[in-house]
C-alpha positions as CSV (number, residue, x, y, z in Angstrom):
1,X,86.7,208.8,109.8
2,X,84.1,210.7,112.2
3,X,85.5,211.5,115.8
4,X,83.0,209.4,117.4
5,X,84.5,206.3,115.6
6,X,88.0,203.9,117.3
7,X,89.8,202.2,115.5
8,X,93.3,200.4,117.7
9,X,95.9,199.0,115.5
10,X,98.8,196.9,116.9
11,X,102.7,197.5,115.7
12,X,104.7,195.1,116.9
13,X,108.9,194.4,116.7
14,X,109.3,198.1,117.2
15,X,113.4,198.5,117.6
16,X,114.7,199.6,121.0
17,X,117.8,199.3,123.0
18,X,117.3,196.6,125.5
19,X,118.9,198.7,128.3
20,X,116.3,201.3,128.0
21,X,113.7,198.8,129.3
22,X,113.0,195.9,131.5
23,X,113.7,193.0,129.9
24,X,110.6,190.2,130.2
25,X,111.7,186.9,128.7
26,X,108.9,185.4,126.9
27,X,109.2,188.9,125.0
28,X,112.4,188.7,123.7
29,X,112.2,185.3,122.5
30,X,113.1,184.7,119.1
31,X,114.5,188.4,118.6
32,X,118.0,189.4,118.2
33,X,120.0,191.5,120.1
34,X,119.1,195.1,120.3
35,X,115.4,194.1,119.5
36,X,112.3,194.1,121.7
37,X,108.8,193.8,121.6
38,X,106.4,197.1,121.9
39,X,102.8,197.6,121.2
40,X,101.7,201.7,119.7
41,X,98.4,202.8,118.8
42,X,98.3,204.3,115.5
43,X,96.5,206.1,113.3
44,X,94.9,203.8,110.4
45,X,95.9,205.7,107.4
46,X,99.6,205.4,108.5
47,X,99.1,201.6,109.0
48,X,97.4,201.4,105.9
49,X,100.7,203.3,104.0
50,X,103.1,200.6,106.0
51,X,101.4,198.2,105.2
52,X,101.2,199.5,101.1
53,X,105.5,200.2,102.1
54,X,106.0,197.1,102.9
55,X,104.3,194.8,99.8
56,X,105.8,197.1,96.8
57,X,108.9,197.4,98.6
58,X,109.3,193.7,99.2
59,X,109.8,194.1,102.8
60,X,108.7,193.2,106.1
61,X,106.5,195.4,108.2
62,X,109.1,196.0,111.2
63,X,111.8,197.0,108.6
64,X,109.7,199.5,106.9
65,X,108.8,201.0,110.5
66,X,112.8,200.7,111.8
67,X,113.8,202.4,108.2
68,X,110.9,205.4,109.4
69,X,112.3,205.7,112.7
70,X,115.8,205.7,111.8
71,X,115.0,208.7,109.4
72,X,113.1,210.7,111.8
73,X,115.5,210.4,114.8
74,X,118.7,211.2,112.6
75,X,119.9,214.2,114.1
76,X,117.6,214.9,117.2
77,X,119.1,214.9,120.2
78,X,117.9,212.3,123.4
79,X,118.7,211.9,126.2
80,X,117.2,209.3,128.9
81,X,113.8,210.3,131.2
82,X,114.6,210.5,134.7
83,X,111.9,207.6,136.8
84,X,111.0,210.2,139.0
């Protein structure tokens, strides 16, 4: 892909605490608890692996990408952002 080029994909169904952010309604319907809506801009060959995750695995996009997160954020150590 040359520099020049964009290309904006859309992941949506990203977990997150609810507390952590303001809660809009419309947004949360139809989740469960401890779920919200989030939209990242990612790089296209990672969306394109997801996406390859998700059919062989025989699982859904968000699960793949909450399975991801999950394995990267074992261990680290976070603490909340000040709103300053």
């Amino acid at each position: 892909m040359q520099e020049n080029e964009s290309h904006v994909y859309l992941v949506y169904g990203v977990y997150r605490h609810r507390a952590m952010m303001a809660s809009n309604k419309y947004s949360q319907q139809g989740l469960k608890d401890g779920w919200t809506r989030a939209t990242f801009i990612l790089r296209k060959d990672h969306l394109e692996k997801i996406k390859s995750v998700s059919y062989w695995e025989r699982k859904k996009i968000k699960e793949v990408i909450d399975e991801a997160l999950t394995l990267y954020m074992r261990g680290k150590k976070t603490r909340r952002k000040s709103n300053g």
